[in-house]
C-alpha positions in Angstrom: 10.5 -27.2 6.4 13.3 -26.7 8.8 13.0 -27.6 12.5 15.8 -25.2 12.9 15.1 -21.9 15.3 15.3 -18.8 13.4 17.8 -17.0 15.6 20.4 -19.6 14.5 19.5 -18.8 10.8 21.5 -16.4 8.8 20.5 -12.5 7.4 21.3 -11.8 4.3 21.3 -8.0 4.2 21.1 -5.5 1.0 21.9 -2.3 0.7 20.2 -0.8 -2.4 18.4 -3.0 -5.3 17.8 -6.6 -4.7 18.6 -9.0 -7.7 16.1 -10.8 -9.4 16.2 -14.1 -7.3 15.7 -12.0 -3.7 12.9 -10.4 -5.7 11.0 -13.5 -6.8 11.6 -15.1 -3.3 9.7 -11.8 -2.3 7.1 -11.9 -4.5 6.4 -15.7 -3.9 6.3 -14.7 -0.1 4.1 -12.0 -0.3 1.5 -13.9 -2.5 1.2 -16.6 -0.1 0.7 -14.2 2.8 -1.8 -12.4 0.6 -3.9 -15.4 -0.4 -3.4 -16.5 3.5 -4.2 -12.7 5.1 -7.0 -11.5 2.0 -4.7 -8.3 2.4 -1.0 -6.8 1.1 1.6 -7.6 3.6 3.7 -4.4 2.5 2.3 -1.2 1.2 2.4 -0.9 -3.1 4.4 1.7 -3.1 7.1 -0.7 -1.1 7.0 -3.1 -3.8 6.8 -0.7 -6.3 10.4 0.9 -5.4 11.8 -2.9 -4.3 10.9 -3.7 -8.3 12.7 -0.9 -9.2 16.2 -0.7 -11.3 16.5 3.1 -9.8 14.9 3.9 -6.5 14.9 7.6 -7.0 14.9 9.7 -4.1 14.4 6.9 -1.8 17.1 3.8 -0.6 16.6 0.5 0.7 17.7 -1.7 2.9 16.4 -5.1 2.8 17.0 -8.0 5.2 16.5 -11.6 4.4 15.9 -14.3 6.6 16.0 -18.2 4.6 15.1 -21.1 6.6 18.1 -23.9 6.1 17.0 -27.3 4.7 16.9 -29.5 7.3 18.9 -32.3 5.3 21.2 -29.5 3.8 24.1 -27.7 5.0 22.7 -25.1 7.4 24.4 -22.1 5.1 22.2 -23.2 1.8 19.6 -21.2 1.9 15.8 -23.1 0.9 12.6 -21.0 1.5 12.4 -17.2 2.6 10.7 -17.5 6.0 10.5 -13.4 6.1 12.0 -10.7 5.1 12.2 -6.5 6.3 12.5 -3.7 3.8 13.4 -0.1 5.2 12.5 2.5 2.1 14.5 5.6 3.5 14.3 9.2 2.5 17.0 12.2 2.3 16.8 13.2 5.5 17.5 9.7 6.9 13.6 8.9 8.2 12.8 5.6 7.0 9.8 3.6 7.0 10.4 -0.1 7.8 7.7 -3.3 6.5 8.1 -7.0 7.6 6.4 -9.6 6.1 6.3 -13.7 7.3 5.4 -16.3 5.0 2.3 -17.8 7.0 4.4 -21.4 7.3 6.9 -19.6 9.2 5.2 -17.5 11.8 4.5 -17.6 15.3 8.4 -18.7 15.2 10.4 -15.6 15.9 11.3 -14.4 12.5 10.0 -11.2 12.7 11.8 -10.9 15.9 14.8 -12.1 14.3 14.6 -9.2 11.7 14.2 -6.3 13.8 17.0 -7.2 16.0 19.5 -7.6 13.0 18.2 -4.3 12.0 19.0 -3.1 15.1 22.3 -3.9 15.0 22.6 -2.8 11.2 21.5 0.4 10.8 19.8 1.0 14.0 15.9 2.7 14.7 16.9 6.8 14.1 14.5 8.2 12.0 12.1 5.4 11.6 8.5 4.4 12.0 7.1 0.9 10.8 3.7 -0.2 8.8 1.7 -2.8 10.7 -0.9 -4.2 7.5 -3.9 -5.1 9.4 -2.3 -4.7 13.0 -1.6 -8.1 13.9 -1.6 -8.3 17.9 2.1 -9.8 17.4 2.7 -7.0 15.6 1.8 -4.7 17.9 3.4 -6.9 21.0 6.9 -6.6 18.8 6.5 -3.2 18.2 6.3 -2.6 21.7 9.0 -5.1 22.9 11.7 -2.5 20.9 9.8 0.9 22.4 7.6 1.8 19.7 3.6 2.5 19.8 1.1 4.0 17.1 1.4 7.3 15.8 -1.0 7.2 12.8 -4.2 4.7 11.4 -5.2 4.1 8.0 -8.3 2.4 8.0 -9.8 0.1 5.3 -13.6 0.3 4.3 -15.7 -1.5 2.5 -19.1 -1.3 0.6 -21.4 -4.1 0.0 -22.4 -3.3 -3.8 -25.2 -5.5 -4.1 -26.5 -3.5 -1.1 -25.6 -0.4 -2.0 -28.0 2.6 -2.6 -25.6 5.7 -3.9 -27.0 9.0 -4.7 -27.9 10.3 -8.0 -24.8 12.6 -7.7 -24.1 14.7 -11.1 -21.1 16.9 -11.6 -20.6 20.3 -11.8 -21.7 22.9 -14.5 -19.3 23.1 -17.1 -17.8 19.5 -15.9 -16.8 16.5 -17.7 -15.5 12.8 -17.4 -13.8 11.2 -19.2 -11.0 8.2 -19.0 -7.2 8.7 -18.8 -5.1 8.5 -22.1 -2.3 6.8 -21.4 1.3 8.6 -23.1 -1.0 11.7 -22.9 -2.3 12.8 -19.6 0.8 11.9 -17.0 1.9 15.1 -16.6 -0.9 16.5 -16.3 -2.1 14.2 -13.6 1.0 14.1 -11.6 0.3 17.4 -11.6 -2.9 17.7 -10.3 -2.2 14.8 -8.0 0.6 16.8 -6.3 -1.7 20.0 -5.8 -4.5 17.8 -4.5 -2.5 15.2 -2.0 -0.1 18.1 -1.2 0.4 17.3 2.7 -0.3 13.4 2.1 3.0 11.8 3.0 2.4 8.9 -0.2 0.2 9.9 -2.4 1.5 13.0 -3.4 5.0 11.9 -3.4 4.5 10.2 -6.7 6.6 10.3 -9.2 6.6 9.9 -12.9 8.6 6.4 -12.4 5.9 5.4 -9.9 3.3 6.1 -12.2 4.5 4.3 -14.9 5.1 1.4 -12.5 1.5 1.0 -12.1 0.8 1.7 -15.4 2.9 -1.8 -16.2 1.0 -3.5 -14.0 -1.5 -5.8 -15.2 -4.9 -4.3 -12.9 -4.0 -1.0 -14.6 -7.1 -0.1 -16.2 -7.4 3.2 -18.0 -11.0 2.9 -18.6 -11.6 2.6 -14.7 -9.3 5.8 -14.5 -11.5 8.6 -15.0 -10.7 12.7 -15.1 -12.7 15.6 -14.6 -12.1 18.4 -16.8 -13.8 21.5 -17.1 -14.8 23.0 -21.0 -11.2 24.1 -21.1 -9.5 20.9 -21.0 -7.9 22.0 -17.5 -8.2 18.4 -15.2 -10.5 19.5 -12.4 -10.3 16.2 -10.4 -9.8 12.6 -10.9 -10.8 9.3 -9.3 -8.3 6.2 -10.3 -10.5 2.8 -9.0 -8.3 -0.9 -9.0 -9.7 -3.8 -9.2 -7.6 -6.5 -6.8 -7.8 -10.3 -8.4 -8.8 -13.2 -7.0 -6.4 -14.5 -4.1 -7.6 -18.6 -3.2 -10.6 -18.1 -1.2 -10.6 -14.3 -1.3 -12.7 -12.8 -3.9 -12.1 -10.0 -6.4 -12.4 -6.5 -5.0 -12.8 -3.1 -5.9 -10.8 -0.2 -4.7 -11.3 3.7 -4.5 -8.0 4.2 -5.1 -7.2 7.9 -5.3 -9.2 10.2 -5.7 -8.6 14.1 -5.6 -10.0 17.2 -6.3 -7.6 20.1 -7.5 -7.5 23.5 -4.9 -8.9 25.6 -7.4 -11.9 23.0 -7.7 -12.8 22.7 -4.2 -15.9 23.3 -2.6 -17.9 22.5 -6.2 -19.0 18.8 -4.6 -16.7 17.2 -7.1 -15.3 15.0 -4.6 -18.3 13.3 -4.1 -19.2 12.8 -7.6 -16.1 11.4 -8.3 -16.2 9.1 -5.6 -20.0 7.6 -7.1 -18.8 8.0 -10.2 -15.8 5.5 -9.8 -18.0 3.1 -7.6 -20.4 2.5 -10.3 -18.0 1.7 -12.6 -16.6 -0.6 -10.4 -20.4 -2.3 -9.9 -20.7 -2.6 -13.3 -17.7 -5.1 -13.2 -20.2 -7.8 -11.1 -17.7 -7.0 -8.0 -18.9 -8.0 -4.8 -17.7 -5.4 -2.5 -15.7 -2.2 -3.0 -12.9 -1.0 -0.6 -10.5 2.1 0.2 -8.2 3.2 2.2 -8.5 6.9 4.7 -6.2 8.2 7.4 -8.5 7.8 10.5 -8.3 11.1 11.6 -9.5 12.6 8.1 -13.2 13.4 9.6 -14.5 14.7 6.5 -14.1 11.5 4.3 -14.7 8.8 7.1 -18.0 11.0 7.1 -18.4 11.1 3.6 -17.6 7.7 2.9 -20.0 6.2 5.7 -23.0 8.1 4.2 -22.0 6.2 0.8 -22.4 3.2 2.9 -18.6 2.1 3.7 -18.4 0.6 7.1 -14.6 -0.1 9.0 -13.0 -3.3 7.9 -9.7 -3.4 9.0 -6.9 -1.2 10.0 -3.2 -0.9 9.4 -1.2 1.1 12.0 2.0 3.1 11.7 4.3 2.7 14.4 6.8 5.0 15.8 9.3 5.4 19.2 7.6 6.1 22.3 8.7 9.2 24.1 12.2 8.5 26.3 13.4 5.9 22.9 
């Protein structure tokens, strides 16, 4: 590893797609941080649009920072030390996620990235993901002016511990599991009605759902719909299971669930939500976890009764009043 200081390294800055080698480098990066963190550095949708060949609505700028070999010329570029990736929207707001491979932090690469961003494209428009709120995240964020404007929290659930109610579904209701090359549009559908002021989930596309799809977690079995005796899809709850990373064990997620408008108020939600969990028991996982926007009352509420306690946070940062 270089002994070099990363403010004398050089950014290598993309606008639009990266090419496979950047990506690799990327992925390499962001397993190592995983397996050293137990968590995603950047959100999935972030990776999701990075793997890409067409980002859609969105476009990316991604900035890479390669640590020199110390017994190579300085310009060769050896391991990627960090990198930034700001996924940007029509109306010019972007959303900016740094990630440091864990033999390279504490050194100033993140620092190194935001100011070449700076000087790039600047901080208009954005806010910035903080994955587990790191206190040098959250010293960074406020060295350039910005504080918190918005907390996801992570939860958890003991499954050998826990006791969920005996929660059946509606009259009329069934479950069943997803068909894959049948029920997209249906469930994109249903997914934009439900999440309709959710700023990522119900943004999804067609393209982002068959990017999951391709992914090897995808699990239709553990994707399960609620219909009512008409066919129409009432509700849904999609559950992930998240490998083994080193010492970290295999966990469950909650990963969306929704309820259509016309279905609200019937108590689906909940049976959805035990519904998904025991599938995800039956799989000998240890624990279960989900994300939920701190500030949602009503599912922090529901989700504590099923036995979730706070695990972690991530927090969105955005400029402070007078920046």
């Amino acid at each position: 590893m270089s002994l070099a200081h990363p403010e004398n390294w050089p950014v290598t800055v993309v606008k639009g797609g990266v090419d496979e080698q950047l990506l690799r480098d990327i992925r390499t990066l962001l397993s190592a941080a995983e397996e050293s963190d137990g968590n995603p550095s950047i959100s999935e949708q972030t990776l999701v649009t990075l793997r890409a060949a067409d980002a859609g609505p969105h476009s990316l700028l991604t900035l890479a920072l390669y640590a020199p070999d110390e017994d190579s010329d300085p310009a060769t570029a050896q391991d990627l030390a960090g990198f930034a990736v700001v996924v940007e929207e029509e109306d010019a707001s972007g959303v900016l996620e740094i990630a440091v491979h864990p033999s390279y932090r504490n050194q100033g690469v993140a620092d190194r990235l935001v100011s070449t961003l700076k000087s790039v494209r600047g901080f208009d428009g954005l806010k910035a993901w903080s994955h587990g709120n790191h206190e040098a995240a959250a010293e960074l964020a406020s060295r350039y002016g910005f504080g918190p404007v918005r907390e996801l929290w992570k939860m958890r659930l003991a499954t050998a511990a826990a006791e969920l109610p005996d929660v059946g579904l509606p009259d009329g209701v069934v479950l069943r599991a997803f068909v894959p090359g049948r029920d997209e549009d249906a469930w994109l559908a249903a997914n934009r009605a439900a999440f309709a002021h959710h700023p990522e989930q119900g943004s999804m596309s067609r393209a982002d759902l068959d990017a999951r799809m391709a992914e090897p977690w995808f699990d239709p079995a553990g994707f399960l719909l609620a219909e009512d005796g008409e066919g129409r899809l009432l509700g849904f709850h999609w559950t992930k299971v998240h490998p083994r990373h080193g010492d970290h064990p295999a966990i469950g997620e909650v990963y969306a669930v929704g309820v259509a408008p016309a279905a609200q108020g019937m108590g689906l939600g909940k049976a959805l939500t035990v519904a998904g969990i025991r599938h995800l028991q039956k799989q000998g996982l240890h624990a279960v976890m989900l994300y939920v926007d701190a500030d949602n009352a009503p599912a922090v509420a529901l989700y504590r009764r099923l036995g979730f306690t706070r695990w972690d946070v991530d927090v969105m940062y955005g400029p402070l009043d007078g920046h």
